[in-house]
Structures are given as structure tokens and as C-alpha cells.
C-alpha positions in Angstrom: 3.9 30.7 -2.3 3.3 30.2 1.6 5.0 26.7 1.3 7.9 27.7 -0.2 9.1 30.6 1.1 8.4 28.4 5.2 10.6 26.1 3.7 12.9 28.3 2.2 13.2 29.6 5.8 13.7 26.4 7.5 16.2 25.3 4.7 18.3 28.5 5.7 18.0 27.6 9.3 19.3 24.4 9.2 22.3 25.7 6.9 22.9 28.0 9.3 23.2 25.9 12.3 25.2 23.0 10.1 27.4 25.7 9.7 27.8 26.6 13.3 28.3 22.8 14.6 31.3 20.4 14.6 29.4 18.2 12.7 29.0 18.9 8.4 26.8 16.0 7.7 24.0 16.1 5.1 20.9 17.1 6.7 17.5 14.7 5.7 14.5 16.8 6.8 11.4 14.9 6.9 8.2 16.8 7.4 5.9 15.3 10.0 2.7 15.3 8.4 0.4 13.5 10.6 -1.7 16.6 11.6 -2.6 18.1 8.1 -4.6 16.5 4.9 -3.5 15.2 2.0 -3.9 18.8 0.0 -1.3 20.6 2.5 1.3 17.8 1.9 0.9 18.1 -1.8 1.4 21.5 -1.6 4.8 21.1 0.5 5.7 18.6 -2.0 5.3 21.0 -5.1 7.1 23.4 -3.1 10.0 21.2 -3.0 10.2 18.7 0.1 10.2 15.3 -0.4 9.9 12.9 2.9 7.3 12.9 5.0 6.3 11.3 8.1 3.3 9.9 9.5 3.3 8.5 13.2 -0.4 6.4 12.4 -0.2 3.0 10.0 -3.7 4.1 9.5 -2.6 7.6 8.5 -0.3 6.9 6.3 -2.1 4.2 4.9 -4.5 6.5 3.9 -2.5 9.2 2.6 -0.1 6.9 0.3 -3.2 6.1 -1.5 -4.5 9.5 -1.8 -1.0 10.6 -2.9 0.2 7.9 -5.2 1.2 9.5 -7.9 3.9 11.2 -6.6 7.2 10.3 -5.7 7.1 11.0 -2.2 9.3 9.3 0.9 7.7 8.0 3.6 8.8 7.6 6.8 7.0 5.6 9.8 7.9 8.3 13.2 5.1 6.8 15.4 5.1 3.9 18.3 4.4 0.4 16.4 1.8 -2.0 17.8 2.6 -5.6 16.6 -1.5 -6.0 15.5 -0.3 -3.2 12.8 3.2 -4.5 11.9 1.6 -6.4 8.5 -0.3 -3.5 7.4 2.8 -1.2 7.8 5.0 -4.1 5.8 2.9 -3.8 3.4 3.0 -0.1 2.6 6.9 -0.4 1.9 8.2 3.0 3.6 11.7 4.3 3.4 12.1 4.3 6.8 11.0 3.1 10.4 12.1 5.9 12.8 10.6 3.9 16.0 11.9 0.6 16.9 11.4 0.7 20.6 12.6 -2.7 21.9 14.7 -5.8 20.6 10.8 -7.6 20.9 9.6 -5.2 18.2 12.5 -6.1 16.2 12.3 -9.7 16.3 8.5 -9.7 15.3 9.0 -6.9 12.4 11.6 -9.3 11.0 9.6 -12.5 11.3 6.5 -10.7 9.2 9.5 -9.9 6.8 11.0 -12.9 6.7 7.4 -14.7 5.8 6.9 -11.7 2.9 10.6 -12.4 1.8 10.8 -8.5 2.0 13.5 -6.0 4.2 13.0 -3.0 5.6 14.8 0.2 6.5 14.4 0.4 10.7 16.4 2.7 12.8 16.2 1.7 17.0 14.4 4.3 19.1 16.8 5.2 22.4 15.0 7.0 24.9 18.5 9.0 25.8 16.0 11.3 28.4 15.0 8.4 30.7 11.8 9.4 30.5 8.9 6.9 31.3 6.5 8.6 29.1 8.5 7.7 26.2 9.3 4.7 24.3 12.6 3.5 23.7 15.5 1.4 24.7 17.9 2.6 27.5 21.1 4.5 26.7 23.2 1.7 28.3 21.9 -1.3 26.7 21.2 0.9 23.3 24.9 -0.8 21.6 24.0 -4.0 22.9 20.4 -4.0 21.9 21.3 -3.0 18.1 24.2 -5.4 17.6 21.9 -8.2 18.8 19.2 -6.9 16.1 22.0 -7.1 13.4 22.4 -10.7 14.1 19.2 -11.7 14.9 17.1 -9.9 11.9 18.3 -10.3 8.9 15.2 -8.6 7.3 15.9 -5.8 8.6 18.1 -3.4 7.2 19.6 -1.1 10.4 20.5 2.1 9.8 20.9 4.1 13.1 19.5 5.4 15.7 16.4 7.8 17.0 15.6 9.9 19.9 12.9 12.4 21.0 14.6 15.4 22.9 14.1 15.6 26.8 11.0 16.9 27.5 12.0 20.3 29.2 12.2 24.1 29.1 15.9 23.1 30.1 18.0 23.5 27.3 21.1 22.0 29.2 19.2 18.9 29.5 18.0 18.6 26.0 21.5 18.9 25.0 22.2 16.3 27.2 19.8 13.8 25.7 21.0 14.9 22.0 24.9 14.4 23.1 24.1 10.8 24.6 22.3 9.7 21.4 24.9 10.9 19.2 27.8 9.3 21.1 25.4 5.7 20.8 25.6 6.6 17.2 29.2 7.0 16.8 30.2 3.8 19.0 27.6 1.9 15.8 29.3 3.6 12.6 31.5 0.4 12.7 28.3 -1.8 12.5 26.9 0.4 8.9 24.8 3.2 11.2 24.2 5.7 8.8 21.6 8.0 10.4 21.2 9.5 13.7 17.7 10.9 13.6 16.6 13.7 16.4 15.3 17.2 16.1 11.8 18.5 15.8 10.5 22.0 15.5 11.4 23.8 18.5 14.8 21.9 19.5 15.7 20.9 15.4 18.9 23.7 15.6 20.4 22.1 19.1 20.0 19.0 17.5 22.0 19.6 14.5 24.7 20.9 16.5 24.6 18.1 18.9 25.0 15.8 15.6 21.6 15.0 14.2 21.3 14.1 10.1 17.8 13.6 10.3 15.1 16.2 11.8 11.3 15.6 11.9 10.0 18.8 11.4 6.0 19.1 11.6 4.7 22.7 13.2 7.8 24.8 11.8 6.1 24.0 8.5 2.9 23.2 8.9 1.6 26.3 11.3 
């Protein structure tokens, strides 16, 4: 009963704050699993939630197996090394969260193109400036994707991602939410469907600053 009545309570929290922003999108919540076992993602999963995400190709690697009889959505949320690109082609998830770099992008696509295989990828915008996280800058972030679009045809673009500004400053979260969401909006021309931001303890600014993906992990989890 513990899972489902923490995600009944996030559920109502991310109606409420849907409700309270300018924006009435669908909300995709993916549960960032990466710190628990197999057993306390199956019993999320029973209790109703469906995507998961691992930030490790060797973590999720190993849960997919352990878990392959259900019908769960995986999502990749963690930095990508090129030495793990094949091994993470090769476990099909529904979505790459973290393509840092138009590099990255031109070496996931040339794996692909080899396989004869696509992928779902969003680009990773580091909208806080921050050196301690990955991502392309704000500035170059339309440039960057519509040269992706044209360069990799294996890979199947679908938005954007950012990680909140790392503060106790909730103007300048806010900030790094707004900046993402505005890159996301100039790219709904180019087929951007998802603009993916949000984890537990900034997920309700980032659905009023726009977000239709949230990677929730300790909200659930703890």
C-alpha cells in the first residue's frame, strides 16, 4: 500500500500545480530509479507507474533483465560516455534524456546507422550555466538541435532537457526552467514534443514554468 498511496500523493501534486500554471500539457512522470533494487521498482510498477529511469547503462542494463517481463518504459537520464553508446543501443529504451553535445549526437547516430536502428534522444541544455553540469548552452541550444535534425537521421529528436539551477534561490531556478522552456517553444516547428525538467524538490516550479516531463526519484522512493 506504501507505493500507491506516495504516488497517489505525487499524482495529486502534479494535478494541482498543472492546474495552477499557464501551461495544460499532459504530464509524463518518470521515476528515477537508479538508487533502489529491482524489488522497489516492481513494486512501484504494480502500484501503477510505468517509466522509469536509470542514469547507469550498467544499471539499467541490469535491471531490464531482471525485470523483463513487464511492460515497463525506460528512460536513459544519465551523462553518456561514447565506450557505452553500443551497450545502451542495444537495450532499446524509450527515451535518451541526456544528449549533451552535437559530438554525442553524431556518434549515437553513427552506432545507429551501422545497427539500422533509431532512437528516441532529447538534447540536454544546461539553461543554469553551470560548469558542473553537462549540456549545451542556451544560445547555441536552437542551433545545436536543428543541426542534429539534419545531420542524424537515426535519431528521432524529441525536445529538450534541463537540470534545475543548483540553488536555494528559487528566482533563479525559475530562471533556468523559463529559459529552457522558451528553447522549447522556438523547436515545436522542428516536431519537439517534450520539454523534460523537474525533479523532486523543484518538479511543481517546473510544471508551471512549462515542463511535460519530470524525473522524480526521492519523492517516491524515500
Amino acid at each position: 500500500m506504501f507505493y500507491h498511496e506516495k504516488l497517489q500523493s505525487v499524482s495529486q501534486r502534479i494535478e494541482n500545480a498543472k492546474q495552477n500554471s499557464n501551461f495544460k500539457e499532459n504530464i509524463k512522470l518518470v521515476a528515477v530509479s537508479k538508487t533502489v533494487a529491482s524489488a522497489e521498482i516492481l513494486r512501484l510498477y504494480k502500484a501503477g507507474c510505468i517509466a522509469f529511469g536509470e542514469n547507469r547503462v550498467q544499471s539499467l542494463k541490469e535491471k531490464c533483465e531482471e525485470l523483463y517481463t513487464l511492460s515497463i518504459e525506460w528512460h536513459f537520464i544519465g551523462r553518456l560516455q561514447t565506450n557505452k553508446i553500443n551497450q545502451l543501443i542495444a537495450l532499446r529504451p524509450a527515451l535518451i534524456h541526456s544528449c549533451d553535445s552535437l559530438e554525442l549526437a553524431l556518434e549515437i547516430n553513427k552506432r545507429l546507422k551501422i545497427k539500422n536502428q533509431k532512437l528516441d534522444i532529447l538534447l540536454q541544455i544546461n539553461s543554469a550555466k553551470e560548469d558542473t553540469k553537462a549540456g549545451v548552452e542556451p544560445e547555441n541550444a536552437v542551433q545545436i538541435y536543428e543541426k542534429i535534425l539534419n545531420l542524424c537521421p537515426n535519431l528521432n529528436l524529441k525536445g529538450v532537457m534541463s537540470i534545475g539551477a543548483h540553488t536555494d534561490d528559487v528566482g533563479a531556478i525559475q530562471k533556468s526552467f523559463e529559459t529552457t522552456r522558451e528553447i522549447y517553444e522556438q523547436i515545436l516547428p522542428l516536431g519537439a514534443k517534450y520539454c523534460s525538467m523537474g525533479m523532486s524538490g523543484d518538479f511543481e516550479l517546473a510544471i508551471k514554468c512549462g515542463a511535460n516531463i519530470i524525473r522524480l526519484g526521492t519523492i517516491l522512493f524515500k
